[in-house]
C-alpha positions as semicolon CSV with decimal commas, in nm:
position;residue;x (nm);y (nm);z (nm)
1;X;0,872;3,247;0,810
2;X;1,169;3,104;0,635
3;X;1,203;2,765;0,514
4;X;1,496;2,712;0,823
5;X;1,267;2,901;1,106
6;X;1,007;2,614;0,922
7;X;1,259;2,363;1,011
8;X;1,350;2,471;1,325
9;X;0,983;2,481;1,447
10;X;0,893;2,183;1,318
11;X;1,177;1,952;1,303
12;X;1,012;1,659;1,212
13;X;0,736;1,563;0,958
14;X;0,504;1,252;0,895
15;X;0,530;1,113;0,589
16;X;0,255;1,245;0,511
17;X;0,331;1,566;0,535
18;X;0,697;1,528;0,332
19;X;0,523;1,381;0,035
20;X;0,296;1,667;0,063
21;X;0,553;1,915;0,032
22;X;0,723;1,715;-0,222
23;X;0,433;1,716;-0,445
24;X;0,377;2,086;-0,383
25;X;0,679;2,137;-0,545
26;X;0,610;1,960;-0,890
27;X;0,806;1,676;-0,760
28;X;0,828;1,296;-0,670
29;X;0,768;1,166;-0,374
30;X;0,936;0,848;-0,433
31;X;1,261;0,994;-0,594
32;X;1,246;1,232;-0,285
33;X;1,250;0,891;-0,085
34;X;1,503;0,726;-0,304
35;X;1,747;1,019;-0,244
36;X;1,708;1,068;0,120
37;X;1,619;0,719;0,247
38;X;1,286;0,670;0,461
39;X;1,473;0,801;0,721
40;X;1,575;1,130;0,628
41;X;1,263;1,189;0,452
42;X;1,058;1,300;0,731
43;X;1,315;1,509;0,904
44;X;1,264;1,879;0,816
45;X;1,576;2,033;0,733
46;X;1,692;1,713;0,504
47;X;1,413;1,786;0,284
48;X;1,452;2,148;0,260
49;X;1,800;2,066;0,135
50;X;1,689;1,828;-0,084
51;X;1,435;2,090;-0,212
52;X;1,704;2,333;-0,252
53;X;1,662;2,571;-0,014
């Protein structure tokens, strides 16, 4: 599964689960937050951008 099918399938996240991904790539949570907004943190394919993928 790509990161976009990822997205697609699961469109939204819990906060949770963003800063979870976040951390699982060596990063902050809160710059990840900071960047995005609370809002866009928890919707899939905003943080896969902001991942870089």
């Amino acid at each position: 599964m790509t990161s976009w099918e990822f997205a697609e399938e699961y469109p939204r996240l819990t906060e949770e689960q963003a800063e979870r991904l976040v951390k699982d790539h060596d990063l902050d949570p809160a710059e990840a937050r900071k960047d995005l907004g609370p809002e866009k943190l928890t919707i899939t394919a905003e943080l896969i951008g902001w991942l870089g993928y």
